[in-house]
C-alpha positions as CSV (number, residue, x, y, z in Angstrom):
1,X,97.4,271.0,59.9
2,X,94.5,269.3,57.7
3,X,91.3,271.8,57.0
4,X,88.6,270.9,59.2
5,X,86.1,269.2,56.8
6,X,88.7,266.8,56.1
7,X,90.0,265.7,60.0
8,X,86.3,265.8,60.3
9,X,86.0,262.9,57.5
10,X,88.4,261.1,58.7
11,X,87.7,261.4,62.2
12,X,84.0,259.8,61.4
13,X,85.9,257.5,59.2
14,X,88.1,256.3,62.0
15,X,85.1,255.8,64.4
16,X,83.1,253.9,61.8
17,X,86.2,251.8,61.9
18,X,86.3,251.4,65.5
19,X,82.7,250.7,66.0
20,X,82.7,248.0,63.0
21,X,85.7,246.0,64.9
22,X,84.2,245.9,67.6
23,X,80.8,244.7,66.3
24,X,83.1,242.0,64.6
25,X,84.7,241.0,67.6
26,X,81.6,240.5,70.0
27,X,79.5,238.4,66.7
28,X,77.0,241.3,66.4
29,X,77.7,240.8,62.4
30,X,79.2,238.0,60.8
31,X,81.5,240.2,58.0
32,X,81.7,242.4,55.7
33,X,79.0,242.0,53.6
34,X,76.7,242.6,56.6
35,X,78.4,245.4,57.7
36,X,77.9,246.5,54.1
37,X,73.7,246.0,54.6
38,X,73.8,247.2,58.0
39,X,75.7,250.9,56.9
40,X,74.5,251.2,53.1
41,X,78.4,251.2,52.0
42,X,79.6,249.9,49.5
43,X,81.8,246.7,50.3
44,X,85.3,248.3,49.0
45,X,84.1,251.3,50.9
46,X,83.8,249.0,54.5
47,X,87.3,247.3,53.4
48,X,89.1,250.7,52.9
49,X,87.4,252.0,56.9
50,X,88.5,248.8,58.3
51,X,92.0,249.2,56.9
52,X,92.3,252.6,58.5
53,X,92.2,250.4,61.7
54,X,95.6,248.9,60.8
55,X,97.5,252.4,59.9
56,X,100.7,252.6,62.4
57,X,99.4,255.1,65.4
58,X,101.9,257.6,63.7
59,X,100.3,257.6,60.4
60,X,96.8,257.8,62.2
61,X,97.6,261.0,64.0
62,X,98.6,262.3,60.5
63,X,95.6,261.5,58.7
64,X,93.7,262.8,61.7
65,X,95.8,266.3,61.9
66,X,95.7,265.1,65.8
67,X,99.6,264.1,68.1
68,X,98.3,261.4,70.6
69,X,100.2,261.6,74.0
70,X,102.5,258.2,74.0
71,X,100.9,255.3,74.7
72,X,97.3,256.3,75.7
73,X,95.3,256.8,72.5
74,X,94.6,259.7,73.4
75,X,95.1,263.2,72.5
């Protein structure tokens, strides 16, 4: 199992990602670069959140420390 600190990270990580998709999707912001204003990251910083988005489930629950119960999303 991760240490704490660190599924905490990524867990934050992981919802940063979530929330940033979904602020793409529905034309809150237009990209990146305002994401980048909007959050005070830096731009390779946003890139490497948003690419956690597109880790297969599996490698997701490995980062996190976390199983998900199949085909919910949830733990």
């Amino acid at each position: 199992m991760a240490h704490y600190c660190t599924v905490r990270l990524e867990a934050r990580l992981m919802a940063f990602a979530i929330v940033f998709d979904e602020w793409l999707a529905e034309g809150k912001v237009r990209g990146y670069a305002e994401l980048t204003a909007i959050s005070g990251m830096d731009r390779s910083d946003v890139t490497h959140i948003m690419n956690l988005r597109l880790l297969e489930p599996e490698k997701q629950e490995r980062r996190l420390g976390i199983r998900l119960e199949a085909g919910t999303g949830c733990p």
